[in-house]
C-alpha positions as CSV (number, residue, x, y, z in Angstrom):
1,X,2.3,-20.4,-3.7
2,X,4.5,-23.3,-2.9
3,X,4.5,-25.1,0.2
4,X,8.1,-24.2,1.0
5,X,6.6,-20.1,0.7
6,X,4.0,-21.5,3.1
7,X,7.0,-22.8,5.9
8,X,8.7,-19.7,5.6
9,X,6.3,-17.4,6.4
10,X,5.1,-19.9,9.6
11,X,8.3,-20.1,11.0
12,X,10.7,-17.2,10.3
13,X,11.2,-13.8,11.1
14,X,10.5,-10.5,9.1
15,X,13.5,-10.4,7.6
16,X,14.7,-13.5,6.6
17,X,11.1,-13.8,4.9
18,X,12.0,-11.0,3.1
19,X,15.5,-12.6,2.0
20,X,14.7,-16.0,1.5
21,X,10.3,-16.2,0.8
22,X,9.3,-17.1,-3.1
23,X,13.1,-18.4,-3.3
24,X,12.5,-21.9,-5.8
25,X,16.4,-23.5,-6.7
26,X,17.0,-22.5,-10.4
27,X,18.9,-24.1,-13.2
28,X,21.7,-22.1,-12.9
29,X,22.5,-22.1,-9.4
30,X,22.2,-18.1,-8.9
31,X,21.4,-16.7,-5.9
32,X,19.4,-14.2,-6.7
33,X,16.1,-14.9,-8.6
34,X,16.9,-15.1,-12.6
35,X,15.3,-12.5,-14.4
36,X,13.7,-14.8,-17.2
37,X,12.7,-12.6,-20.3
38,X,10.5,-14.7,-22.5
39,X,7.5,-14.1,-23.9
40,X,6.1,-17.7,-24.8
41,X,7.8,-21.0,-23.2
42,X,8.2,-24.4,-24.6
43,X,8.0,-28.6,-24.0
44,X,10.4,-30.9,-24.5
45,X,7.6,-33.1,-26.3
46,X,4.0,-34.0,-26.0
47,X,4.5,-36.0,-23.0
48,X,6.1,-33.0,-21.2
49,X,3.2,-30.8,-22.6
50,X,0.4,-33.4,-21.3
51,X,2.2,-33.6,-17.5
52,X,2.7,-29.8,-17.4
53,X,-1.4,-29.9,-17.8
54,X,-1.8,-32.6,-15.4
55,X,0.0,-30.6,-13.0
56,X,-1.9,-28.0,-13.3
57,X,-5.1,-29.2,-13.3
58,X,-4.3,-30.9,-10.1
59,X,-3.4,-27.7,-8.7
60,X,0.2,-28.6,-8.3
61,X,2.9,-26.2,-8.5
62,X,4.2,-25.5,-11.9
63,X,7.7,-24.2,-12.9
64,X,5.9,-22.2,-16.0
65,X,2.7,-21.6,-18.5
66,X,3.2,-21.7,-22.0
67,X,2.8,-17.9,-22.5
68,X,4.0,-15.3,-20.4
69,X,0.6,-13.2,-19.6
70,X,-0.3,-16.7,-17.9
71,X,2.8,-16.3,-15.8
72,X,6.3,-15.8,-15.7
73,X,8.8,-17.8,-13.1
74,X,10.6,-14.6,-12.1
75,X,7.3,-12.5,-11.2
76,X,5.6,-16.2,-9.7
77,X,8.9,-16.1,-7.2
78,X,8.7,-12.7,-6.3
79,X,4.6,-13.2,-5.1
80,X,5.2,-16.2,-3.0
81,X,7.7,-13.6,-1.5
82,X,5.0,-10.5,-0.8
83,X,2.7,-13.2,0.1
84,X,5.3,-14.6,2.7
85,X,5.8,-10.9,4.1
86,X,1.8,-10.2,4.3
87,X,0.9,-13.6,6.1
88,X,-1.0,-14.5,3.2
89,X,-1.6,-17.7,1.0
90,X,-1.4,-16.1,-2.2
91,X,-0.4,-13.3,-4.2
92,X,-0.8,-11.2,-7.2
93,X,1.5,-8.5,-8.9
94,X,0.4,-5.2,-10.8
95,X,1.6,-2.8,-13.3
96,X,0.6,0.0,-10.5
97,X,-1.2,0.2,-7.2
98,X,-4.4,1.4,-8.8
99,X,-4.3,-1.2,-11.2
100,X,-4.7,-4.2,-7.8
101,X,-7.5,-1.9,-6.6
102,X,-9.4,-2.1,-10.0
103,X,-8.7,-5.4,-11.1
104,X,-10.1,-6.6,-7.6
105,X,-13.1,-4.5,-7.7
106,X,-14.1,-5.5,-11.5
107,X,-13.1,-9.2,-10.7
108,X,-15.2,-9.3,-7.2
109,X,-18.0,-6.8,-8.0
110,X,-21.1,-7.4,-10.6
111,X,-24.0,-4.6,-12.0
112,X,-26.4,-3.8,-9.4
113,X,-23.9,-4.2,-6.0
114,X,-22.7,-1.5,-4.0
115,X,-19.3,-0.4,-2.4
116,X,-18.8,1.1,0.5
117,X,-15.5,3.1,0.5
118,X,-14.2,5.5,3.7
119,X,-13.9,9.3,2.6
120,X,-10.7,9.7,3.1
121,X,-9.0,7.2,0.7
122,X,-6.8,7.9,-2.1
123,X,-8.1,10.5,-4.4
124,X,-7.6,8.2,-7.4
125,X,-9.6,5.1,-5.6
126,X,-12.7,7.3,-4.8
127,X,-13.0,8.4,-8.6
128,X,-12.1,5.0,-9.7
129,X,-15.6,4.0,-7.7
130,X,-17.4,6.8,-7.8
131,X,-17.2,7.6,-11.0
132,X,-15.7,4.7,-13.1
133,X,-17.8,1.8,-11.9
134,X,-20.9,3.6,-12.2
135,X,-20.5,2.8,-16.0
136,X,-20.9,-0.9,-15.3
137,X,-24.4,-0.6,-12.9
138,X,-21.7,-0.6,-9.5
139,X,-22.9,2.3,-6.8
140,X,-20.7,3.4,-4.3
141,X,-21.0,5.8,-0.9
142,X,-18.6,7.5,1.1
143,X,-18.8,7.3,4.9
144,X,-16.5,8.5,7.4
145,X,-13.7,6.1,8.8
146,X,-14.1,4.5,11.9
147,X,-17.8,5.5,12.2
148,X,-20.0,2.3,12.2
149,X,-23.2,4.2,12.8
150,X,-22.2,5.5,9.2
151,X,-21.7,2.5,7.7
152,X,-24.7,0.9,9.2
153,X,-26.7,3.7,7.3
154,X,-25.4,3.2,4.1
155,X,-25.6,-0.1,4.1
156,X,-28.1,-1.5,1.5
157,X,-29.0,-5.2,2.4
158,X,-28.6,-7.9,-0.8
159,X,-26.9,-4.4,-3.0
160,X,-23.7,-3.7,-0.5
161,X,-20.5,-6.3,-1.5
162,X,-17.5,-4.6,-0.2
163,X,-15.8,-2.0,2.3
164,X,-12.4,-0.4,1.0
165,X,-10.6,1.3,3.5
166,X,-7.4,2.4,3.8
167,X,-4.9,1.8,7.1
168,X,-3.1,4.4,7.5
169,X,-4.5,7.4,5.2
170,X,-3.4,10.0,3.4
171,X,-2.6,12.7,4.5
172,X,-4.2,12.6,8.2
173,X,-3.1,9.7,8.7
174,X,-6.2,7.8,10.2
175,X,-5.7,4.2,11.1
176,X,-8.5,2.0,10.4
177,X,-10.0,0.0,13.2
178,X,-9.7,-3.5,11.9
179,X,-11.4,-5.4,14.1
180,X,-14.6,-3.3,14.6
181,X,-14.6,-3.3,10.4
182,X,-14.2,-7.1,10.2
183,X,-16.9,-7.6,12.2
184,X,-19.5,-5.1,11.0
185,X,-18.6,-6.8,7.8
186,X,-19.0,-10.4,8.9
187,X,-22.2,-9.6,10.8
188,X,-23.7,-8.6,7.1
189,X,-21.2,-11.1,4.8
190,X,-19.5,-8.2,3.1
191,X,-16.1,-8.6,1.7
192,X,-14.0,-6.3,3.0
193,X,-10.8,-4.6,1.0
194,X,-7.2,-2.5,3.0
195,X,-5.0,-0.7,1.1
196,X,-2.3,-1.2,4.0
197,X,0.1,1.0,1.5
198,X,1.5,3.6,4.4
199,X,2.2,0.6,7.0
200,X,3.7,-2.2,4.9
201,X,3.5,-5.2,6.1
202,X,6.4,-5.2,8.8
203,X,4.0,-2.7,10.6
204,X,0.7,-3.9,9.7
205,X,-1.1,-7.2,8.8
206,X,-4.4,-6.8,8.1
207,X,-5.1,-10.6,7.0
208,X,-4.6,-11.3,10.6
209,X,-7.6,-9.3,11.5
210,X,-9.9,-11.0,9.0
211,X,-9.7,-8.5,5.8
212,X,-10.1,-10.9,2.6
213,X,-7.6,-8.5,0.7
214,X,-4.9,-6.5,1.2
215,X,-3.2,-4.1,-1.9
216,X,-0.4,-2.6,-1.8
217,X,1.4,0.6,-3.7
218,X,4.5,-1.5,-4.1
219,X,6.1,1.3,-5.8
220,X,6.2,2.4,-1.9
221,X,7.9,1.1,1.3
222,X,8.2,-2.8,-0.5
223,X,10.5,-1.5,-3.3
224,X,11.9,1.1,-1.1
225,X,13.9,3.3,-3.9
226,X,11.7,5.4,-5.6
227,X,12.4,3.6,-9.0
228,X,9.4,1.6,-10.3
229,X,5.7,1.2,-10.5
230,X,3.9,-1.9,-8.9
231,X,0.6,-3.1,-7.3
232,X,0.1,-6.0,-5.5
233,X,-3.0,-7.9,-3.8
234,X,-2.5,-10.7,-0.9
235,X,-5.4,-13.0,-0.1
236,X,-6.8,-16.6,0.6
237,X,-5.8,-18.9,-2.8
238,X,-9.2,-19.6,-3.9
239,X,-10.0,-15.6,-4.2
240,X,-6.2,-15.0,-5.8
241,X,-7.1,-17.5,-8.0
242,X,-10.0,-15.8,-9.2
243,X,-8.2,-12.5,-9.6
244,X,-5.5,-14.6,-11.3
245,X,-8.0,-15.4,-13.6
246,X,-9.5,-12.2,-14.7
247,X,-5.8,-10.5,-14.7
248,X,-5.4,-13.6,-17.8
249,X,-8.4,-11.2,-19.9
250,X,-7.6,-7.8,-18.2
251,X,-3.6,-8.4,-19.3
252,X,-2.2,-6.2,-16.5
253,X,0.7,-7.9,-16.0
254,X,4.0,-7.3,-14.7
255,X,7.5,-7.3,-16.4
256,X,9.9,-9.4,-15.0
257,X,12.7,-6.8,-15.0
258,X,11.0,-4.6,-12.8
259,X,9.6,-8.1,-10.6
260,X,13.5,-8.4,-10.1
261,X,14.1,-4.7,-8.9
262,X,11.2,-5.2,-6.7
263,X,12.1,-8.3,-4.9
264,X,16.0,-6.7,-4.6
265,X,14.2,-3.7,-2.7
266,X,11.7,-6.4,-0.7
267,X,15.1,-8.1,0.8
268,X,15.5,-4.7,2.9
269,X,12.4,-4.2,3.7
270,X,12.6,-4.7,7.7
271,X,15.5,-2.6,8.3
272,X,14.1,-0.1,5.8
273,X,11.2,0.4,7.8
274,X,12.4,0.2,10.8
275,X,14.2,3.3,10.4
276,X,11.3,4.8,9.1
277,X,8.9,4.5,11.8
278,X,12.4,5.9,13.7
279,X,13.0,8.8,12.2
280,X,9.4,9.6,11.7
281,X,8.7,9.0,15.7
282,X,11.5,11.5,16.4
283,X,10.7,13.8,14.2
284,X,7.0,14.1,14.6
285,X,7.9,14.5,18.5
286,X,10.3,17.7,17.4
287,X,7.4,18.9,15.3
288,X,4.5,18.7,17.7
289,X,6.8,20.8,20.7
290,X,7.7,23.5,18.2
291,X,6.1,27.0,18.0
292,X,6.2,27.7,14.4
293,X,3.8,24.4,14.0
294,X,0.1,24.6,14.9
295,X,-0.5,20.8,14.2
296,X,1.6,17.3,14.0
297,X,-0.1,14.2,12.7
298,X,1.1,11.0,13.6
299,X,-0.1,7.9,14.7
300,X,2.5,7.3,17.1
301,X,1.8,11.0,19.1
302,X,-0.8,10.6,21.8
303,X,-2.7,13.4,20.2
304,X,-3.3,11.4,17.3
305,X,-7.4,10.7,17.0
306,X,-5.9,6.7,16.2
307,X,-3.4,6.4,18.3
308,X,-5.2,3.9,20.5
309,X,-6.1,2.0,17.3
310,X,-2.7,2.4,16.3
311,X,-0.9,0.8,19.5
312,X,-2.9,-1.7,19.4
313,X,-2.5,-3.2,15.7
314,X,0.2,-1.5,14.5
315,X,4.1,-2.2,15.5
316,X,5.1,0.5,14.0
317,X,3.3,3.8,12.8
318,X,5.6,4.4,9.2
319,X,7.7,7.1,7.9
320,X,5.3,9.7,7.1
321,X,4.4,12.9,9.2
322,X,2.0,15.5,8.2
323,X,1.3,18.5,9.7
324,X,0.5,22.1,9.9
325,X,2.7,25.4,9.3
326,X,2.1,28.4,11.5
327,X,1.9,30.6,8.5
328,X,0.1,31.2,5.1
329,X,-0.1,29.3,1.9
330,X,3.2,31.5,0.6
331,X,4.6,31.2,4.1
332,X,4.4,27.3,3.8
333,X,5.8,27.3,0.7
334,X,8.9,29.4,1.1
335,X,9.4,27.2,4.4
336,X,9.8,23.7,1.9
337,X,11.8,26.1,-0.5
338,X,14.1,26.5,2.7
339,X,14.7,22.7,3.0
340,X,18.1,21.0,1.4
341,X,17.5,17.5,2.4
342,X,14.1,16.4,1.2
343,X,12.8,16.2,-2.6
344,X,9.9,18.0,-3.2
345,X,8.1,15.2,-4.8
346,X,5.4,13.0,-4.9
347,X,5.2,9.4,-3.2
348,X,6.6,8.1,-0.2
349,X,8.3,5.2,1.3
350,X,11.5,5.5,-0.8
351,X,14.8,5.9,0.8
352,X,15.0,9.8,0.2
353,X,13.2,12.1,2.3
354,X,10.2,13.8,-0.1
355,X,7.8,16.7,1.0
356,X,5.0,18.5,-0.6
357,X,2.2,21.4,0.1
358,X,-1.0,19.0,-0.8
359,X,-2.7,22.7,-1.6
360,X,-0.4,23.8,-4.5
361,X,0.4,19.8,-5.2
362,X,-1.5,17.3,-5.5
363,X,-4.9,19.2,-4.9
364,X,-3.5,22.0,-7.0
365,X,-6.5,20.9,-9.4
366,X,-9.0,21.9,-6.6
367,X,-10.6,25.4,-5.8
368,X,-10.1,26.7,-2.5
369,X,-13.4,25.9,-0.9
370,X,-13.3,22.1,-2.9
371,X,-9.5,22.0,-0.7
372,X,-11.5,23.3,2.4
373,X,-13.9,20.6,2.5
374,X,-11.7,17.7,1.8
375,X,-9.6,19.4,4.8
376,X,-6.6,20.5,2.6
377,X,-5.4,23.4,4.3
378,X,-2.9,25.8,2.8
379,X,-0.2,25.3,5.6
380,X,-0.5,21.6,5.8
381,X,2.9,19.6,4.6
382,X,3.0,15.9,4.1
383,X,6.6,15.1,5.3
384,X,7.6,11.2,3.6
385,X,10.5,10.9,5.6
386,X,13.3,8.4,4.1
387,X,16.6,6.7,6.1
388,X,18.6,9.2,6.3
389,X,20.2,10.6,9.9
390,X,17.4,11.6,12.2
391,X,19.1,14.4,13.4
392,X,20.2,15.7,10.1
393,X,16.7,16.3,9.1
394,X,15.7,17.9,12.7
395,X,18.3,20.4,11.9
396,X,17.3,20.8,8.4
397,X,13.7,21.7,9.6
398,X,14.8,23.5,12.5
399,X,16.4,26.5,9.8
400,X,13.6,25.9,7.5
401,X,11.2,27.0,10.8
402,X,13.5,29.3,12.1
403,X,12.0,32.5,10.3
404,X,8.3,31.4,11.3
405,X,9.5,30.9,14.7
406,X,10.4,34.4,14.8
407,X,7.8,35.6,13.8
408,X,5.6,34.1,15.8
């Protein structure tokens, strides 16, 4: 990252980070970032080719590498701009968000350590350790979040490496207490590993805490529109480096195209989320007072188990809201058939409202009982809420309920 990326983020706001961070002046005077499709790059002459190397091996900023899997100018730009956002030195870009979490976990992790992982991360991560890294000699337990007497237990001493977390979770939205986790894992010289996916960086910055990496869905609230895939993983420069290494052999790079489309959707990301956390505030207030719903979860409701946590490291609690129909799996489902705003889709943080059933969705591929202990209820809803007029979608739910509320 360039020392220009490294004022920004020091001495501007949230939004004019996201509009200006990763920025470099181009050839061509454009004011957006160029989208440079190339797959190899050349020199002028030897002598360019030798100073290019001399640069480098110095550690001084380069415009380019000679082949594009080494890097590309467009997606360099466009990580110096999430790394602005997140408060970090360094960043990397991914063809997914489960391809950051891998890559750091085979980059960072060797045969014989051990991972400790909370229980209620995404469904994907917890195979991805559980099952996957087994094949390479890596163990990995579950604990409960927030529970450091848990964490204490499974702790093996010269085995455990890391603790992934998430902050907040899907669907129940726990929010990790960053500070107690930091220093559980300082006190035994563990790295430690948030996805911060469902508070974005304008709500939460988990580097500021102390967590050595921070991965991000980017596909979510950073691109904002519900059109491409992409990971990305803030940190210190000396461990990006490292990743930036192994992502040279593991060749999960990004095209610049969709670099481009992300970095148009990062230049709103403040006043996206900002009406996020908005509408999802007023909404999960609605939910929580009416009859036809047993449960609202939302870090920003004083019922919340989190909220504490939450006011104290979060500035804003995001745009999703799950909670609980008053009524049967078929009941629940006929109340989101009801609905004529929101999608019913997967994903979240995208500009359009999206709502699923987790039961019939995404744990469709679960038995009942396999739902009941991960707490998947058949009435629960995961409500990503998007930008659109508060009260539009109040009085979209509000006929959706209607027939549960009478009969109540």
């Amino acid at each position: 990252m360039t020392d220009t990326a490294s004022d920004t983020t020091n001495t501007s706001g949230e939004s004019t980070r996201a509009v200006h961070a990763g920025v470099a002046p181009n050839h061509y005077g454009a004011v957006t970032t160029p989208i440079i499709h190339s797959a190899t790059f050349v020199y002028e002459n030897t002598a360019d080719l030798v100073a290019h190397l001399g640069r480098k091996a110095r550690g001084e900023p380069v415009d380019y590498e000679e082949y594009a899997r080494l890097g590309n100018p467009t997606v360099d730009a466009i990580e110096r701009k999430v790394a602005a956002l997140e408060g970090g030195e360094d960043a990397l870009l991914y063809p997914s968000g489960m391809a950051a979490i891998s890559s750091v976990l085979l980059t960072v992790l060797r045969p014989d350590t051990h991972v400790l992982i909370t229980d209620d991360c995404y469904r994907h991560t917890i195979e991805f350790c559980m099952n996957f890294l087994q094949k390479f000699g890596i163990d990995s337990t579950l604990v409960p979040p927030n529970d450091l007497d848990a964490l204490a237990a499974a702790y093996i001493p010269k085995k455990t490496r890391l603790i992934l977390s998430e902050s907040p979770t899907n669907p129940y939205l726990r929010v990790t207490d960053l500070r107690a986790l930091v220093g559980f894992a300082k006190k035994h010289r563990l790295m430690t590993m948030i996805d911060s996916t469902f508070a974005s960086p304008i709500n939460q910055r988990p580097l500021e805490f102390g967590i050595d990496f921070v991965v991000h869905s980017a596909t979510k609230y950073l691109s904002g529109h519900n059109d491409l895939l992409m990971g990305a993983v803030i940190g210190r420069r000396d461990r990006i480096a490292a990743l930036r290494d192994a992502r040279v052999l593991l060749g999960g790079i990004v095209d610049p195209g969709a670099a481009y489309l992300l970095e148009r959707g990062m230049k709103t990301v403040a006043l996206r989320v900002a009406r996020h956390n908005a509408n999802a505030q007023a909404i999960a207030e609605y939910l929580e007072r009416h009859p036809a719903i047993e449960r609202a979860w939302y870090p920003g409701l004083p019922s919340h188990p989190d909220y504490a946590i939450a006011c104290e490291q979060m500035r804003g609690c995001g745009g999703v809201v799950t909670f609980e129909v008053r009524g049967t799996l078929d009941e629940t489902s006929a109340f989101i058939d009801r609905l004529t705003i929101p999608h019913i889709a997967a994903s979240l943080g995208g500009v359009e409202s999206l709502i699923q059933q987790p039961a019939i969705m995404s744990h469709s591929d679960k038995s009942p009982a396999e739902r009941a202990a991960l707490g998947i209820k058949d009435n629960l809803v995961r409500f990503a809420i998007g930008i659109e007029d508060s009260a539009d979608l109040i009085a979209d739910l509000d006929q959706a309920l209607a027939p549960l509320y009478r009969d109540a």
